[in-house]
N, C-alpha and C positions, 0 to 999 in steps of 0.2 A: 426434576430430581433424578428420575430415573437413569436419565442420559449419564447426568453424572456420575452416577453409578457405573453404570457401563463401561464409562472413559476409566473411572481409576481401576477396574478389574483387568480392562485389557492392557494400563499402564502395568500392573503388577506383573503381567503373563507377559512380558517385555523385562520385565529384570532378572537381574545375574540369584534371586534370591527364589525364581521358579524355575532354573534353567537344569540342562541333565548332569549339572555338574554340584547342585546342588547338596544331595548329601555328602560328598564330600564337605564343602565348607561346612558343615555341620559335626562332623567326625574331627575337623583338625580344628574347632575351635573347643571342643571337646578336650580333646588332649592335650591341647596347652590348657586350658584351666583346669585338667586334671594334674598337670606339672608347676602350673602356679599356686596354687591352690595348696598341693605336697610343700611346697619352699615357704609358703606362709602357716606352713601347720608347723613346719620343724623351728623358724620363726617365732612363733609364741612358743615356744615351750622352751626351747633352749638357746634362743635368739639370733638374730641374724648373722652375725659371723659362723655359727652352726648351719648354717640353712642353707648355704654354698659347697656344704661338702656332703658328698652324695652317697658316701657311708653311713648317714641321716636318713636316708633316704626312709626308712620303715616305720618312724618316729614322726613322721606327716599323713602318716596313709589313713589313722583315726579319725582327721580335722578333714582332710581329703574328700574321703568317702564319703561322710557325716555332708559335709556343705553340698556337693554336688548330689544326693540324696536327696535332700529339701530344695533346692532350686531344680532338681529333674520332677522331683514329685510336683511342685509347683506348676511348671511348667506345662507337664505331663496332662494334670488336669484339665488346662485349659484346653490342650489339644484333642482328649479324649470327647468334652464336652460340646469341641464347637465340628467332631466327626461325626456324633449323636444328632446334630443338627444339621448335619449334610452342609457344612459350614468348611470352605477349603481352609487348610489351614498349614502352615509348616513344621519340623519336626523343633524341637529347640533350638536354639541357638544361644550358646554359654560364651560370653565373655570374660575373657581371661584379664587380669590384672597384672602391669607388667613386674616382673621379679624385682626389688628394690629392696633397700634398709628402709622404706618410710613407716616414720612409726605407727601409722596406723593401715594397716596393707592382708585384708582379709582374702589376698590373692584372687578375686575376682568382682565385679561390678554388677555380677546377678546372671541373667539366664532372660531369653524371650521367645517368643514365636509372634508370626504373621500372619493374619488371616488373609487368603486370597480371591476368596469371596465376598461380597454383602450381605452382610448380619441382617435378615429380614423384619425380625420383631422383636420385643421386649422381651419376649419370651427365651428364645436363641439368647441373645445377650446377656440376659441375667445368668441363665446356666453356663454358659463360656465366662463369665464376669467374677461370678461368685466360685465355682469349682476349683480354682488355684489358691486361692488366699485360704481355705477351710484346708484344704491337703495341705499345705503347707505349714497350715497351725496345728493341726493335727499329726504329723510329722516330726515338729518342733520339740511336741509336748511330750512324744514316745520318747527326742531322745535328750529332754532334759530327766523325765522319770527313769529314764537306763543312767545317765550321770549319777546322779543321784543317789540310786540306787548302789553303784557301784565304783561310790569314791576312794581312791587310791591313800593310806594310811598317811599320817603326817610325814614320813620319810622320803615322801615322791617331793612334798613341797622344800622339806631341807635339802635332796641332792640339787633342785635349782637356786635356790637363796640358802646357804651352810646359816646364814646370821638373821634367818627370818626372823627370830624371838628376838634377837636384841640385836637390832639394825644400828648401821654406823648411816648416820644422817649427814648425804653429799648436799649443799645448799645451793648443785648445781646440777639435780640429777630431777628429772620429769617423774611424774607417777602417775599414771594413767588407769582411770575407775570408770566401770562400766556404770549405768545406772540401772533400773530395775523399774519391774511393774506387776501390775497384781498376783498374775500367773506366777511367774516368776518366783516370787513370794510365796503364793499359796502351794505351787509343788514344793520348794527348800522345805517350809513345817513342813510339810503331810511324808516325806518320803527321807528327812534327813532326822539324826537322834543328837546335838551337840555334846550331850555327855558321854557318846562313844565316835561320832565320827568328827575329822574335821570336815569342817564345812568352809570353804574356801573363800573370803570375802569380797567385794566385786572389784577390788582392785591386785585378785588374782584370777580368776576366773578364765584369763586366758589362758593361761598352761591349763586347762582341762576341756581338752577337744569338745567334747559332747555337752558339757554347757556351756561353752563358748559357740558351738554351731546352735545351740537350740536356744541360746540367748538373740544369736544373727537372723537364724531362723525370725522370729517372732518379730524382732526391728524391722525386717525387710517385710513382713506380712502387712502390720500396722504401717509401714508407708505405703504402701498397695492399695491399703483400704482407705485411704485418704479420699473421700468424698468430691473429686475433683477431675474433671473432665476422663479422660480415655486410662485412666489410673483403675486398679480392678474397682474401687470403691465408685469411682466414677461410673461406671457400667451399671454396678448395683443401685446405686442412688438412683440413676437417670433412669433405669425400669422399675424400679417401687413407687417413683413419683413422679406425681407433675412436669414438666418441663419449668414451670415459675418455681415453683418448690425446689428443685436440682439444684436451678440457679442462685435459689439463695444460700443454701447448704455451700455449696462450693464459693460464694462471697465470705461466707462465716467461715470456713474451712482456713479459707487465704488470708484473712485476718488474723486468725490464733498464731498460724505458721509466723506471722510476721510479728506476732508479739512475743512466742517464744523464742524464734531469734533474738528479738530485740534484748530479750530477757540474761538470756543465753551474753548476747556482748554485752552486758552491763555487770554480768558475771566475771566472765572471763577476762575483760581488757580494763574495765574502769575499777574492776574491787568492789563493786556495789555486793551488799547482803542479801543478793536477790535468791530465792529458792528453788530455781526452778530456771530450765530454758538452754538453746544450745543455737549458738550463730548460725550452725550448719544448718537447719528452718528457714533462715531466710534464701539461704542459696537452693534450698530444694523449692521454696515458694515462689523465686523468680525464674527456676525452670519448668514448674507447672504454668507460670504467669505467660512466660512467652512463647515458649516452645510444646510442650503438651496444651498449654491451653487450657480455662477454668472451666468451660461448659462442654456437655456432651454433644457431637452431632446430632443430628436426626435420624431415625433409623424409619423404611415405611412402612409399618405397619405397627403402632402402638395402643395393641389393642393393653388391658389392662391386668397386671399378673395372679393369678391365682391366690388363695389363700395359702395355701401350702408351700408357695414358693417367697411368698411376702415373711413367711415366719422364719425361709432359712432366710432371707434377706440382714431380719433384725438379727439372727444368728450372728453373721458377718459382721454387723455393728457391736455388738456383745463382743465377739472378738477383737476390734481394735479398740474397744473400750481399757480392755483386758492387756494390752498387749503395746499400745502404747506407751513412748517413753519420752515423757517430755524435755530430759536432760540425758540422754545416751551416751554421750561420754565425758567424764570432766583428765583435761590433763593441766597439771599442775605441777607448782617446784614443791618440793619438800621441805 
């Protein structure tokens, strides 16, 4: 085992992703998903034929900031955790999403880093594993509480829709609803008043930067934390437990996915009354299935993790408890 270890660190110390040219590609994927990211911020708000003119330009810089904030924070974490462990590791790396009319186009596919060492123990792992998804939720949650806190009068939603209150019903026009979850829920009460603010309902939510990114935020946490191979959830599962026990979390894991998809198309394509579920589950379940993979590697040295680190473990579960969405977007005719 060792050997092999050896081989892929020195395979890594051989690619273009440790080379001296390095932080560059890290700076210009940077900066295109700071420019993709601007065109899908002015995109939801004032839509895509706005999104191409660059006098807009200022009117994306909220959604901009706000996303690459929570995926740097993200990100960042894992970096700082697995430097704490003498753990090589690379600086981010943001991908951009390319510029389109697609309707559904949050200007980028997320944010990652590389480790270029061997993770040596459960211990290392768990804190590199766990440290991204908690920033990240925690992150999320400042800036749905700043949203919230500081929602814009019902006159920001009339300059975009003039006929919000009494819509002319196109029989050929999509409308597009986030779904929701506990959090979610439980900051709207605690920090919104409806008899003095509006509160903006989830099939707008997009024209408002900061719970639109602290809505994404939180989606992209809760699939992270998905109990399933090299996924952050996969990290944390695989050092709280057993190696049998992993294995079966991540069996059950890949079964729900597959029911919520199923659920999901029995929703969307057949007209079934189903309550719950989104096709996109089965496409994220057949890329954990093949390409990520449902069980954790080995790591040598599993000795077993503290007390303390077991409790932020269940934290991390409480999280995607919380934060999961088992219907994230429904689009629909009118």
């Amino acid at each position: 085992m060792e050997e092999q270890y050896q081989l892929e660190e020195e395979k890594f110390k051989t690619s273009f992703l440790s080379g001296k040219y390095s932080y560059i590609i890290n700076i210009v994927l940077f900066i295109l998903t700071f420019f993709t990211t601007t065109i899908a911020g002015i995109a939801w708000i004032a839509g895509p034929v706005a999104a191409f003119n660059l006098n807009n330009f200022h009117l994306g810089l909220p959604y901009s900031l706000s996303i690459l904030f929570v995926l740097g924070v993200h990100e960042f974490g894992h970096y700082f955790a697995a430097k704490y462990h003498r753990v090589k590791a690379t600086l981010p790396y943001f991908i951009p999403f390319p510029v389109s009319d697609i309707f559904l186009n949050f200007g980028t596919l997320g944010a990652v880093i590389k480790t270029k060492s061997i993770i040596p123990d459960k211990k290392s792992m768990f804190d590199i594993g766990v440290a991204g998804p908690i920033a990240s939720f925690l992150a999320s949650v400042g800036l749905l509480i700043y949203g919230f806190t500081h929602l814009p009068g019902v006159e920001y939603i009339l300059q975009i829709h003039p006929d919000y209150f009494n819509p002319i019903k196109n029989p050929d026009a999509l409308e597009l609803e986030f779904g929701t979850n506990l959090i979610y829920l439980t900051l709207q009460q605690l920090f919104t008043n409806p008899a003095v603010d509006f509160v903006p309902p989830m099939t707008e939510i997009y024209h408002y930067p900061y719970l639109c990114v602290g809505w994404f935020g939180l989606f992209v946490t809760a699939m992270n934390l998905i109990p399933v191979g090299q996924l952050d959830g996969g990290h944390i599962s695989y050092s709280m437990f057993s190696s049998q026990t992993h294995r079966r979390i991540a069996d059950i894991s890949f079964i729900l996915l597959i029911v919520l998809g199923m659920s999901g198309f029995l929703f969307e394509y057949l007209h079934w009354d189903v309550p719950f579920g989104w096709t996109g589950w089965i496409f994220w379940a057949l890329i954990l299935k093949f390409f990520v993979k449902l069980y954790h590697p080995e790591v040598p040295d599993t000795t077993e993790l503290d007390p303390r680190r077991k409790l932020i473990g269940y934290f991390a579960i409480f999280i995607l408890a919380v934060s999961f969405i088992p219907a994230p977007f429904y689009i629909k005719l009118y």
